[in-house]
N, C-alpha and C positions, 0 to 999 in steps of 0.2 A: 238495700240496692246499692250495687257497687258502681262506681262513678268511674270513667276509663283515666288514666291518666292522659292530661295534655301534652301533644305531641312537644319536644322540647329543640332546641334548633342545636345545629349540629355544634358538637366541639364541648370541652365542658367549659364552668365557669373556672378563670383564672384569679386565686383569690390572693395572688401578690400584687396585682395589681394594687392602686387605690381608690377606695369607694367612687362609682360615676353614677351614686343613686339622687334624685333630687323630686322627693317626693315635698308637695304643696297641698294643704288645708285649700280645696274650695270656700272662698271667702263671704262665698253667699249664705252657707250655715257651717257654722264647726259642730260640732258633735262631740262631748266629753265623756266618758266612761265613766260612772263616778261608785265605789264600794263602801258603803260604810259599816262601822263595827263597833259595839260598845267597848267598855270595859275587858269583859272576857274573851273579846276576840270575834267575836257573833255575829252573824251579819245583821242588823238590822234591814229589816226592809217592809218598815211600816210609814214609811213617809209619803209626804206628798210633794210636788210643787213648790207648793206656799215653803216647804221648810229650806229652801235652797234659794240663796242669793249667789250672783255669782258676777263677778266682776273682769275685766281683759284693760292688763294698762291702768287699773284704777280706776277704769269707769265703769260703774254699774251697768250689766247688760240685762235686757232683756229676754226670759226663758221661754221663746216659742215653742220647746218641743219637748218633752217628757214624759219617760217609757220605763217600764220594770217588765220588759217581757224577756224570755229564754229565746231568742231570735237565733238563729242560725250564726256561729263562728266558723272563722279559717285561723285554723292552729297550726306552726310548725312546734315541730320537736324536736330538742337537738338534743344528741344521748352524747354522753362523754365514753367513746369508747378506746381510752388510752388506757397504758399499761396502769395505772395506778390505779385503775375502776376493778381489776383483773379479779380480787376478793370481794367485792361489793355488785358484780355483774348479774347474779341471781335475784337481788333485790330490788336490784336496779330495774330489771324484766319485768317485776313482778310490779312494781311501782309505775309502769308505763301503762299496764292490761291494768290494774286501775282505774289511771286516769282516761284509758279508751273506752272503759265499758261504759261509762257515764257521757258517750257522744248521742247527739241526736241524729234522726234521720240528716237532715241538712245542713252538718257539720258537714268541715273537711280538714285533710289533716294535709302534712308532707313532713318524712324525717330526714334528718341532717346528721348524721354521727361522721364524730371526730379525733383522731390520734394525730398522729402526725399533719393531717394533712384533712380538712372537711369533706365529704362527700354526700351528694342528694341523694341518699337513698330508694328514697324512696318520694316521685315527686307528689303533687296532689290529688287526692283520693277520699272519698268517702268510704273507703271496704279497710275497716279497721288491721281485719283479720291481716292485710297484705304488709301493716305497721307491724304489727306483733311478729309477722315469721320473721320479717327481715331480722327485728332487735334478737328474737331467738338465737338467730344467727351469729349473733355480736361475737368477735372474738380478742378483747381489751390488748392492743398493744400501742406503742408506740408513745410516745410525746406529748403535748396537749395544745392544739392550736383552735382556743374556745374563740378569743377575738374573728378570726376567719371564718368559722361558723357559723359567726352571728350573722356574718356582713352576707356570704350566701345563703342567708334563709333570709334576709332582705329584698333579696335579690328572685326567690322563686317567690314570697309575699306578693310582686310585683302582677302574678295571675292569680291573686285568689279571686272568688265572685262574692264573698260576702263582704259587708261593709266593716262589722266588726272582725278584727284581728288581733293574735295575739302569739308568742312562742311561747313555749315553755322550756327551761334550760334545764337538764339533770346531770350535773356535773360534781366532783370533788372539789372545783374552785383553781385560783391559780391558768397561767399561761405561761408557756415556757418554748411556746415553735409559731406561732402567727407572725406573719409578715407587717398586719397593720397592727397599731397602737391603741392604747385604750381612748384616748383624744380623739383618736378618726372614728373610732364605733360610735364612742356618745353623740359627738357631730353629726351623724348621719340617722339616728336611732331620735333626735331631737325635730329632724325633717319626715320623720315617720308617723301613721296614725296609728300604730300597735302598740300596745301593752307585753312588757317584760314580765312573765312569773317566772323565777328559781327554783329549784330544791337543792340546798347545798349540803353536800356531803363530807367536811370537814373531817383532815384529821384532829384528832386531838389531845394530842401530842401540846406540851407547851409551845410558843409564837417560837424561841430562840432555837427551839430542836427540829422546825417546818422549813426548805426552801422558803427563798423569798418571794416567789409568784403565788405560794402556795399560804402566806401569812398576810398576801394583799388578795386574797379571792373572794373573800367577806366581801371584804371593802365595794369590791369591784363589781362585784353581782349586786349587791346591794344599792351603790348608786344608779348602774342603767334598770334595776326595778322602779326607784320611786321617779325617774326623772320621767318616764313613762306610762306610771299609775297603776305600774302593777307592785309585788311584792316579792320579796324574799323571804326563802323557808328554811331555817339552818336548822341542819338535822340534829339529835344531840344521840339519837339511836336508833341504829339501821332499820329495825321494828317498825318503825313509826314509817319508814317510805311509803306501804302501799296508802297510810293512812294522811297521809299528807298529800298523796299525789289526788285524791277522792274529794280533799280538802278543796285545793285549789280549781278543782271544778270547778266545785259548786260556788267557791268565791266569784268565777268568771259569770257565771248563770244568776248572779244574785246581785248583780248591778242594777244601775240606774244610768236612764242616758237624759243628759241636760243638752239640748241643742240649742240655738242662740245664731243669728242673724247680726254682725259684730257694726257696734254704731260707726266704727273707722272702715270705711271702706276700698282704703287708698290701697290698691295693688303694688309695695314697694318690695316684696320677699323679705320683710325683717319680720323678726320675731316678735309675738306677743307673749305677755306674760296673763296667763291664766291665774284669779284665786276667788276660791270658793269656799261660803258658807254655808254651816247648815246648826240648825235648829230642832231639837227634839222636842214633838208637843206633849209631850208630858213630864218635859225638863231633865229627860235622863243625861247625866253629865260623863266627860267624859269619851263622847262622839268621835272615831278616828276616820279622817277621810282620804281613800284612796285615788288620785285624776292626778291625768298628765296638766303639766303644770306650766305647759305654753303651747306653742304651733307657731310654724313661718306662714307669713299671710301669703296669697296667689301673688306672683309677677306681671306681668304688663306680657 
């Protein structure tokens, strides 16, 4: 069943601007996303409760709430469709149908493609199909202004109706036309309660023969995935897209949500620091865990 798009107000979004998003953690329960993986990479998800300590600040909190269901997501998508995707754009398609075919009823999505300049594509929608013609459409030119992309699918996140959220970014890496800085995305992406997934489509070319936006793309994808509890996917062969983007699904649907009632309750907007344990009951070692790794508390 196809979901209408929300009417959107007039004018588009101006993304030279700088960030005016100021998203707050309700203080009365935070909600962590939490992935775990053995060794192999695997998700486990045979745990329970008991096996998750979890602390804010250094003090141990209390886990009132604890879920492993496939609950309904709001996904943006942001397609890298600059000139340097121009050879990679077939796989690229193929890697988004995908990661759509594996939505649920009560998923929702909205796409963001980006060259020179980001544009909403396509805004929120549950009728996958209307994802797919669009990126069909794609036709790779211009620049790369991924920072800008980010910040407007911030910014359309702002009507999703599910609680959990999350983008996913498929891009080559690098920035070389955004007007904001990677210091204002992570600042603003830190005030967020969404989860960053990547798939990075690296050249591979040695560091010294890459642009330099293009030898920090790694870097930079990789930081706003873990500071948000999601992951990054670096590709090492174009092959592997559709099967990583199938991947990252199922990572998403294969959480665990830790919720908690935080023992400081002082509404000041400073940040907490999130850190969390976990415990395998059968000692398996080696446990990787994926959660965003603080939240600004409510303001007054």
């Amino acid at each position: 069943m196809s979901l209408t798009p929300r009417p959107k107000p007039k004018g588009s979004v101006d993304s030279t601007r700088d960030p005016e998003i100021h998203l707050r953690v309700d203080s009365s329960l935070v909600l962590i996303p939490v992935q775990v993986t053995n060794s192999r990479g695997t998700s486990v998800t045979s745990l329970s409760r008991d096996n998750f300590t979890l602390f804010e600040d250094g003090v141990e909190q209390k886990i009132t709430h604890f879920s492993q269901e496939d609950g309904p997501i709001s996904i943006g998508l942001i397609f890298d469709s600059s000139g340097s995707m121009r050879n990679k754009v077939l796989q690229s398609s193929e890697a988004a149908a995908a990661f759509l075919r594996t939505a649920n009823s009560d998923d929702e999505f909205f796409l963001v493609e980006f060259g020179d300049r980001p544009k909403l594509a396509v805004p929120f929608t549950s009728d996958t199909d209307a994802i797919l013609r669009r990126i069909l459409q794609n036709k790779p030119l211009g620049r790369t202004s991924l920072l800008d992309a980010i910040l407007m699918s911030l910014v359309e996140m702002k009507h999703a109706r599910n609680r959990r959220k999350a983008i996913v970014i498929l891009s080559d890496g690098g920035d070389n036309r955004s007007h904001h800085t990677p210091r204002q995305i992570r600042n603003t992406l830190l005030e967020s309660d969404l989860q960053v997934y990547a798939i990075g489509i690296f050249d591979r070319k040695p560091p010294h023969m890459r642009p330099a936006e293009e030898r920090n793309g790694p870097q930079l994808l990789d930081d706003l995935a873990e500071q948000t509890g999601g992951r990054l996917y670096p590709l090492e062969n174009l092959d592997d897209l559709v099967s990583t983007s199938a991947r990252i699904s199922r990572d998403l649907r294969s959480q665990y949500v830790l919720g908690y009632s935080p023992s400081n309750q002082t509404r000041d907007a400073k940040y907490r620091i999130v850190r969390l344990n976990v415990i395998s009951p059968d000692g398996t070692p080696s446990l990787q865990t994926y959660y965003r790794r603080g939240y600004y508390a409510a303001s007054e």
